[in-house]
C-alpha positions as CSV (number, residue, x, y, z in Angstrom):
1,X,0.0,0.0,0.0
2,X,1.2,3.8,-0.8
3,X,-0.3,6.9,0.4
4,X,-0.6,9.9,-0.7
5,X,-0.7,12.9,1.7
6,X,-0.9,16.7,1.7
7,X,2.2,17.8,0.8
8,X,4.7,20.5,2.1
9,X,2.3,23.6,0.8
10,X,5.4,26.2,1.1
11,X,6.2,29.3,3.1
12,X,3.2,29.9,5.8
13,X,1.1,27.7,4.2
14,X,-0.3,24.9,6.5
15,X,-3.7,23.9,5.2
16,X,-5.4,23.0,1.6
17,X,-8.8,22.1,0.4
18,X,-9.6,19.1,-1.8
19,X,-10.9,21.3,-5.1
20,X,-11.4,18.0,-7.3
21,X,-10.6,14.3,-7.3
22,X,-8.7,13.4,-11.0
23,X,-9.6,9.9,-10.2
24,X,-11.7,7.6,-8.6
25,X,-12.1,4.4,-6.5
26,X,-10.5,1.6,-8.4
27,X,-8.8,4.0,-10.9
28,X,-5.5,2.8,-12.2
29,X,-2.4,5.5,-11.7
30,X,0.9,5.8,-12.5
31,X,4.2,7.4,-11.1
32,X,3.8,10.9,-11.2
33,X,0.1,11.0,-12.6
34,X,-1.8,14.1,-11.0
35,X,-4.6,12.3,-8.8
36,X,-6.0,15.2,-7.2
37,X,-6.5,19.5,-7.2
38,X,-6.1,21.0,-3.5
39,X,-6.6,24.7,-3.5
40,X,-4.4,26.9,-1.0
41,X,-4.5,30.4,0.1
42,X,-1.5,31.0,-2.8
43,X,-1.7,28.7,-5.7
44,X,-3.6,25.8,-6.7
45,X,-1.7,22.5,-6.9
46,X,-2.0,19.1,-8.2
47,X,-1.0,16.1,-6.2
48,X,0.9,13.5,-8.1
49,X,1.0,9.6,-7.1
50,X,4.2,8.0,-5.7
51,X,3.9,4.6,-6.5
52,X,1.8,2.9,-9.3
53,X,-1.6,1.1,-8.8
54,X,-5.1,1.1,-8.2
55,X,-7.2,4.2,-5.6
56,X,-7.9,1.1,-3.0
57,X,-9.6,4.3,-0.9
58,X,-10.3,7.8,-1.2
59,X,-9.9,9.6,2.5
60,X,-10.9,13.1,2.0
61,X,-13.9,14.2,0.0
62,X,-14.0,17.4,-2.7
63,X,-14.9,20.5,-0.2
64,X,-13.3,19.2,2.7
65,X,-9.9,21.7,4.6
66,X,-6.8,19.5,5.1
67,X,-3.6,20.1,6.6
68,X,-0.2,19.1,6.1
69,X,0.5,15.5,6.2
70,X,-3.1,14.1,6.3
71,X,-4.3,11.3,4.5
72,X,-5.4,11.9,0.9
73,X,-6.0,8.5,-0.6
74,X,-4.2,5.2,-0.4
75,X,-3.0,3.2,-3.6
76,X,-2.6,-0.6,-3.4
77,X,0.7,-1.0,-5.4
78,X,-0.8,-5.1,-6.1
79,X,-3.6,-3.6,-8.5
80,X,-6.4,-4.7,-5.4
81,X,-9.6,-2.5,-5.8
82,X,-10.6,-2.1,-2.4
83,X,-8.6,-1.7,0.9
84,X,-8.8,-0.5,3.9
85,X,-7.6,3.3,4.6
86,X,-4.2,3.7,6.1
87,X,-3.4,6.0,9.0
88,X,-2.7,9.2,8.5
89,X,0.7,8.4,11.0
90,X,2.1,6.0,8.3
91,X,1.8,8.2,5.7
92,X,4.8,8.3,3.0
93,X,6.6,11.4,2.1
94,X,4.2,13.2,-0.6
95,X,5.6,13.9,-4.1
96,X,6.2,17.3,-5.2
97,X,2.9,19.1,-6.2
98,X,2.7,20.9,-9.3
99,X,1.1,23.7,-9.8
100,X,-2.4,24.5,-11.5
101,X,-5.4,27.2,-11.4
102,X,-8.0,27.7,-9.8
103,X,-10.2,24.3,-10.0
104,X,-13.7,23.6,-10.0
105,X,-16.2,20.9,-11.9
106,X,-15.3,18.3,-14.1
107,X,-14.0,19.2,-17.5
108,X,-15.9,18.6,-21.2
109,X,-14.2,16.5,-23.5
110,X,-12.0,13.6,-23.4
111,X,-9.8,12.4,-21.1
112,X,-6.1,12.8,-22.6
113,X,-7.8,16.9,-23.0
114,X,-8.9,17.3,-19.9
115,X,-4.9,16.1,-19.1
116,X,-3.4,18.8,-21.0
117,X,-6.4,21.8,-19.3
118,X,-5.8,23.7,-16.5
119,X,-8.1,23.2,-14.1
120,X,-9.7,26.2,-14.6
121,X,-9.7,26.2,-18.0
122,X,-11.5,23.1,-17.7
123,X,-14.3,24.3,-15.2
124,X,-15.0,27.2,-17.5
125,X,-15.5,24.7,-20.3
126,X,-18.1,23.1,-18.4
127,X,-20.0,25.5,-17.2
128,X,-20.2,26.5,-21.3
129,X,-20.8,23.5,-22.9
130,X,-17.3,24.0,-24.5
131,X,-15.6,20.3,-25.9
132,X,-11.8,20.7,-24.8
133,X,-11.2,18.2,-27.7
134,X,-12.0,21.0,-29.8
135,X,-9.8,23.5,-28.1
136,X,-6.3,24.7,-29.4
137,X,-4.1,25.2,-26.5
138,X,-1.7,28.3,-26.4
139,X,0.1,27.1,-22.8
140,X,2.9,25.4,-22.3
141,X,3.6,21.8,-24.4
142,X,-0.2,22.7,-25.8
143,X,-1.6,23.1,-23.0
144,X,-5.2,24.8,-23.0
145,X,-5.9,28.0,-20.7
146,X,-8.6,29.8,-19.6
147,X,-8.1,32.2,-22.6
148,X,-7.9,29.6,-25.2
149,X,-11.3,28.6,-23.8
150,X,-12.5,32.3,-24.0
151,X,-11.9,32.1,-27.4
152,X,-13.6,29.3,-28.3
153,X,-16.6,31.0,-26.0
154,X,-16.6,34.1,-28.3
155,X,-13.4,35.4,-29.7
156,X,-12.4,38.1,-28.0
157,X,-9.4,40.0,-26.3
158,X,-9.3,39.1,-22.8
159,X,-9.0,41.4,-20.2
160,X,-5.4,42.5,-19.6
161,X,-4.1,40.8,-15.8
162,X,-3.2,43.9,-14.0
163,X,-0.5,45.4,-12.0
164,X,-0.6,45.8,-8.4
165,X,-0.8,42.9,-3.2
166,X,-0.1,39.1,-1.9
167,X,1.6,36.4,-1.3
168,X,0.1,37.0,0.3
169,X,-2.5,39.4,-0.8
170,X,-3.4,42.1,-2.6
171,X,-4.5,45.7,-0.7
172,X,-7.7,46.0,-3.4
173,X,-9.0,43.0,-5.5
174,X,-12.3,42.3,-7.8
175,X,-14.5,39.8,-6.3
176,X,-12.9,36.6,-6.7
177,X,-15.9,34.0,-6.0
178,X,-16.7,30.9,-8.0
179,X,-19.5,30.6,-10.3
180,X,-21.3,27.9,-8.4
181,X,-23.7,27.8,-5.5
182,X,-26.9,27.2,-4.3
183,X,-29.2,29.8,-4.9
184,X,-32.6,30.7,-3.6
185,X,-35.2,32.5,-4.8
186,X,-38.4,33.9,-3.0
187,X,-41.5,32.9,-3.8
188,X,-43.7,34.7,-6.2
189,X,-40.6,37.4,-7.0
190,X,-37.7,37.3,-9.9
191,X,-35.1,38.1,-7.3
192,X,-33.0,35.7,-6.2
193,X,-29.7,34.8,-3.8
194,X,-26.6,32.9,-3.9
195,X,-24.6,31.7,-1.3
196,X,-21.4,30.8,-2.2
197,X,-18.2,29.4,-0.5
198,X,-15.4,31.6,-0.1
199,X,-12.1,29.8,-1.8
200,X,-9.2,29.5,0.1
201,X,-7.8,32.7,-1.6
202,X,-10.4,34.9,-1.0
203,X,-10.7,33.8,2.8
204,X,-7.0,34.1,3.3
205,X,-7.3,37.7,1.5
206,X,-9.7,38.9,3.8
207,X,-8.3,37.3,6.8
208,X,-4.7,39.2,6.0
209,X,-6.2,42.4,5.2
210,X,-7.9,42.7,8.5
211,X,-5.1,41.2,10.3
212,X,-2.8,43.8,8.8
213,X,-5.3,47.0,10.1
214,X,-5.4,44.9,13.4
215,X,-1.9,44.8,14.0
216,X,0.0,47.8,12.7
217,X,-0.4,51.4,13.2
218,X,-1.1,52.1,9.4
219,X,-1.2,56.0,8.0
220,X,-1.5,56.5,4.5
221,X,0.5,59.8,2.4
222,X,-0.5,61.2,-0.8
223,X,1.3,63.0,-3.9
224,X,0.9,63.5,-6.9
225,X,3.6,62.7,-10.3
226,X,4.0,64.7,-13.5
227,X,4.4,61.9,-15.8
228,X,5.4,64.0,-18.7
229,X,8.7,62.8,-18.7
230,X,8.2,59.6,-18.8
231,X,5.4,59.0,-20.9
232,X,7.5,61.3,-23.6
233,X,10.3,58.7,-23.0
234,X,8.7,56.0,-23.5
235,X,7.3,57.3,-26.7
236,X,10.6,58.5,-27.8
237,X,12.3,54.6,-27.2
238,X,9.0,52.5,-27.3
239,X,9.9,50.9,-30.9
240,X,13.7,50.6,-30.1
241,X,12.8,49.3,-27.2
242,X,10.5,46.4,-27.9
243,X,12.7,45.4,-31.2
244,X,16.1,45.3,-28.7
245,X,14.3,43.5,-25.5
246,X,11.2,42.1,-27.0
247,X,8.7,43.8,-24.5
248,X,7.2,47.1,-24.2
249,X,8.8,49.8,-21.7
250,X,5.6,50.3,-19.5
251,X,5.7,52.6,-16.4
252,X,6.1,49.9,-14.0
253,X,9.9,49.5,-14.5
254,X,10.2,53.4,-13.7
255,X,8.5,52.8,-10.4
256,X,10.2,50.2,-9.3
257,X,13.2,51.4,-9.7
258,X,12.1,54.6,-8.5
259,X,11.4,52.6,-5.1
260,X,14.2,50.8,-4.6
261,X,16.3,54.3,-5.1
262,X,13.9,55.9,-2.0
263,X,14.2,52.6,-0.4
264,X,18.0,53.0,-0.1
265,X,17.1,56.2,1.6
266,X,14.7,55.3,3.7
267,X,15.7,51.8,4.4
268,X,13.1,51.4,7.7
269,X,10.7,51.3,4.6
270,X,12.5,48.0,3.7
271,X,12.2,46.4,6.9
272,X,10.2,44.4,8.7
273,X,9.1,43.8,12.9
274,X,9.8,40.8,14.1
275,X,8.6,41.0,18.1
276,X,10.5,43.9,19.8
277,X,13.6,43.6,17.0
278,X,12.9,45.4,13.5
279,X,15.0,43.6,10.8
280,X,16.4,45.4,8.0
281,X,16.6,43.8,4.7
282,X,19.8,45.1,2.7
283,X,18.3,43.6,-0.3
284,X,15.4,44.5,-2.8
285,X,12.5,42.3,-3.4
286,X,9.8,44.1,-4.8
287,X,6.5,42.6,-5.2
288,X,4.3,43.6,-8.2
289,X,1.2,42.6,-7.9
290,X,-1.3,41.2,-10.9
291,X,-4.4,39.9,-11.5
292,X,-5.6,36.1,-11.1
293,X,-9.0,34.5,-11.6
294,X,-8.9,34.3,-7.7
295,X,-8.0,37.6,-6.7
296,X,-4.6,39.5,-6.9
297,X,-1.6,37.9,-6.0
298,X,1.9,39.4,-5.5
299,X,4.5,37.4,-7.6
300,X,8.0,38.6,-6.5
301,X,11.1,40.1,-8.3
302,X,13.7,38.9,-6.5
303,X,17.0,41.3,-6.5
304,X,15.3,43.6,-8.3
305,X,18.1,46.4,-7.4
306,X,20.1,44.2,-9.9
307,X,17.4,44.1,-12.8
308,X,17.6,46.3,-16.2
309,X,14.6,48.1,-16.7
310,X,13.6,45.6,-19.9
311,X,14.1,42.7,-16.9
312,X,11.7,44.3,-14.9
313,X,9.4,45.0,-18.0
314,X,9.9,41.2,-18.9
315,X,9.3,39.7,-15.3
316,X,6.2,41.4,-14.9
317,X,4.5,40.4,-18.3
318,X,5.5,36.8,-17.4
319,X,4.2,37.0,-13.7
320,X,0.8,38.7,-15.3
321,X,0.7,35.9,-18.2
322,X,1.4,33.0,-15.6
323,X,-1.2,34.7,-13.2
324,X,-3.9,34.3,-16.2
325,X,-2.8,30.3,-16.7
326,X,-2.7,29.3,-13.1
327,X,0.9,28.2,-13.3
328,X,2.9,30.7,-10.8
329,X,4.3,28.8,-8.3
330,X,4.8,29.3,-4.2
331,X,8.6,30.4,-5.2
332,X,7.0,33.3,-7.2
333,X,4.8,34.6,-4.5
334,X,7.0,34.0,-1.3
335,X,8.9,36.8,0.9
336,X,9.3,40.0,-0.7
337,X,10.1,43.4,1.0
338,X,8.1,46.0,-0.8
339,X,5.3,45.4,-2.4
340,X,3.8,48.0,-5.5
341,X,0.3,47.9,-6.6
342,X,-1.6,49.6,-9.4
343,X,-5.4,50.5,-9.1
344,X,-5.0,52.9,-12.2
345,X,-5.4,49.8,-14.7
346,X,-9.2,49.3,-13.5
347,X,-9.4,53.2,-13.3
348,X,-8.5,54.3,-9.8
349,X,-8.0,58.2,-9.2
350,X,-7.1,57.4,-6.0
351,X,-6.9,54.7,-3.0
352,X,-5.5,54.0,0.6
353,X,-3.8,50.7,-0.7
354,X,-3.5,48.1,2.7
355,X,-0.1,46.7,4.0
356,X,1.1,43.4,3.0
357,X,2.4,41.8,6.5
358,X,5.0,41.6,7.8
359,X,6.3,44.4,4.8
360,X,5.6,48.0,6.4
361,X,5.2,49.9,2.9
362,X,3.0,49.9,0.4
363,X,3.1,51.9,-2.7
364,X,0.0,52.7,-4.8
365,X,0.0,53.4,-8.5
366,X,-3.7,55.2,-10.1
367,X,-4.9,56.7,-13.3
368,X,-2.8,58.9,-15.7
369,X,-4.9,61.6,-15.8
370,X,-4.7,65.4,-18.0
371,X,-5.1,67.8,-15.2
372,X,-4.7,71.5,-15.2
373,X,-1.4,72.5,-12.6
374,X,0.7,76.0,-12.6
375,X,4.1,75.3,-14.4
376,X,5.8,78.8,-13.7
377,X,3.1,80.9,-13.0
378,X,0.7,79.4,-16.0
379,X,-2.0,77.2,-15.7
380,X,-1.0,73.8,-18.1
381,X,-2.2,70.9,-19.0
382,X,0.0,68.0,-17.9
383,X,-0.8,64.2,-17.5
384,X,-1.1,63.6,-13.4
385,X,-1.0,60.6,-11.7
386,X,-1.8,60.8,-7.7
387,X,0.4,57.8,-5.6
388,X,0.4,56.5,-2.4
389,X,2.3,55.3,0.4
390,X,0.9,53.4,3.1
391,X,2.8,52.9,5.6
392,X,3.2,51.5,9.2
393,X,3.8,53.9,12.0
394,X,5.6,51.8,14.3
395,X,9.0,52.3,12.4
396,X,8.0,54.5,10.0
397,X,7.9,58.1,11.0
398,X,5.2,60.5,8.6
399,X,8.8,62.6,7.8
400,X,10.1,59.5,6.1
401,X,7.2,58.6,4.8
402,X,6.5,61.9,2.8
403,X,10.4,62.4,1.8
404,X,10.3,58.8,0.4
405,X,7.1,59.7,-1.6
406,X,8.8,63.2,-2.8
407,X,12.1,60.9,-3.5
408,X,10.0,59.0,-5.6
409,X,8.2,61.8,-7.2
410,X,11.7,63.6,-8.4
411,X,13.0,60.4,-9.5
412,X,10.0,59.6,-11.8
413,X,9.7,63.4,-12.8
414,X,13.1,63.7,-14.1
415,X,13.9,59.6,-15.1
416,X,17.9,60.8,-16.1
417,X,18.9,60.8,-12.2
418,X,17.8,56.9,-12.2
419,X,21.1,56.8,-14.0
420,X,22.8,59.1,-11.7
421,X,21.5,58.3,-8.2
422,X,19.8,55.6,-8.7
């Protein structure tokens, strides 16, 4: 007999839900064949077999919260169909998960398709009648993704994943909550309800968020950025640019290096508390965050002090691409220092963005906006963009926190001291 167990989930991570059983009682499996979808507060994951054989016993059911180590399933190595579940105690070391989307229903279409789906992509076919045999994948080795899906739905561009908080979590999100659930309508009315299940995401997103205004003293400061500069840079190198580096130069490189320059600085803005110490991190690792089916999530670029600005630029379209096809793993999202977050792609003029414990800054990104300011005396028209730093007040004093803002606003204003100072 073999079992297979929760595995190791990564970095603060101790327990899982069962999102969907792969197989079945008396289903064969092989070495390294997915068997099962837990959904965690990060990532989703698929849970591979150890051993080869039959599902002699399935211990936990779809729905059900498990923890590390627990008993999943047990696979009689013999080829028996039926045995008796092992205990949980005995249970063999689990094999590395691999990572997948958000899950939910059973796929359409065959088998070997279903194989090559992400688990998303696969509940979104369902719940459109969509045949993944029919179903050109764009993912990795062929793989199909929720887009390709879209696609075959109605062809259309899908929404761009955005930029901006967590591994934790994200200060603002859109609602995250699966299409499924009962729901109840009153008699002799058209309205109706529907109580849904928060997913392990979303629960963990609102438990951090509350936690974080709980346990720091968090203050919020404002400016506002003249992104004339930039934007004429970028227009000036956009086509060099993207024929050199093979991306386009957005405005989230300029940021984050701007950061990191204010950072140096202000390095209490880097650090984190860790009881009555505070620890300060003499290394950069700025988390960007982007969208996901499940809410935002905060991939991390790690040594990003060290990064070109078409590295950045490249790191963050692959975060926001891997973010859409479920495949960013817990090394993506774990640690980071600083986290950055941009409302301004879903049209935010301005927001209090929330800390992402234990980091003790936040910077918030909004809307471009033409606005009229004085330049010299004369009113002119100038594209705006407000920021924000939230901060927490325990190490941060309001002084730093408005000179690292300002920092950041001359840095991005005049983009040549990057080179100089930066």
């Amino acid at each position: 007999m073999s079992n297979i167990v929760v595995p190791t989930l990564g970095e603060s991570v101790v327990e899982a839900r069962v999102a969907r059983w792969l197989k079945k009682t008396g289903d064969r499996v092989e070495v390294g064949e997915p068997v099962v979808e837990l959904e965690t507060e990060k990532i989703d994951l698929e849970v591979s077999a150890e051993k080869s054989g039959v599902i002699a016993s399935i211990a936990r059911q779809e729905g059900e919260d498990v923890k590390i180590g627990e008993l999943l399933a047990v696979v009689d190595e013999n080829g028996a169909t039926a045995a008796p579940a092992a205990p949980a105690a005995a249970a063999a070391p689990a094999p590395a998960p691999t990572p997948a989307a958000a899950s939910g229903g059973n796929g359409s279409g065959n088998g070997a398709t279903e194989g090559r789906a992400t688990p998303t992509a696969r509940r979104m076919a369902k719940d459109n009648d969509v045949d993944l045999g029919s179903v050109q994948g764009s993912g990795a080795a062929g793989r199909v993704t929720k887009q390709d899906v879209q696609k075959a739905i109605a062809p259309a561009p899908t929404s761009s994943p955005v930029a901006p908080t967590s591994n934790k979590v994200a200060p603002t999100s859109p609602s995250a909550i699966a299409p499924t659930g009962n729901k109840i309508a009153p008699a002799g009315g058209p309205r109706s309800e529907e109580r849904v299940r928060m997913s392990k995401r979303r629960q963990t997103i609102a438990r951090r968020l509350v936690e974080a205004q709980r346990t720091a003293a968090m203050l919020t400061t404002f400016n506002e950025v003249d992104m004339t500069a930039v934007m004429a840079l970028r227009e000036r190198r956009k086509e060099s640019f993207k024929k050199e580096f093979g991306v386009g130069l957005g405005i989230a490189s300029f940021f984050v290096k701007s950061a990191i320059a204010a950072l140096r600085a202000f390095p209490a803005i880097n650090a984190e508390i860790q009881g009555d110490e505070i620890v300060f991190k003499h290394y950069y690792d700025i988390g960007v965050a982007v969208g996901a089916e499940g809410g935002l999530v905060v991939p991390v670029i790690r040594d990003a002090d060290k990064s070109s600005f078409a590295q950045i630029e490249l790191a963050i379209r692959n975060f926001a691409t891997r973010a859409q096809d479920g495949t960013l793993t817990l090394e993506d999202l774990r640690g980071g220092t600083f986290t950055i977050t941009n409302g301004g792609v879903f049209g935010s003029l301005m927001s209090t963005p929330i800390l992402n414990p234990p980091q003790v800054g936040i910077l918030g990104l909004h809307k471009i906006q033409d606005r009229v300011v004085p330049i010299n005396g004369q009113p002119v028209i100038r594209p705006m963009m407000y920021v924000a730093l939230s901060y927490d007040h325990r190490i941060v004093d309001g002084r730093e926190a408005v000179q690292f803002l300002v920092k950041i606003k001359d840095f991005v204003e005049d983009p040549a001291r990057l080179l100089l100072e930066g």
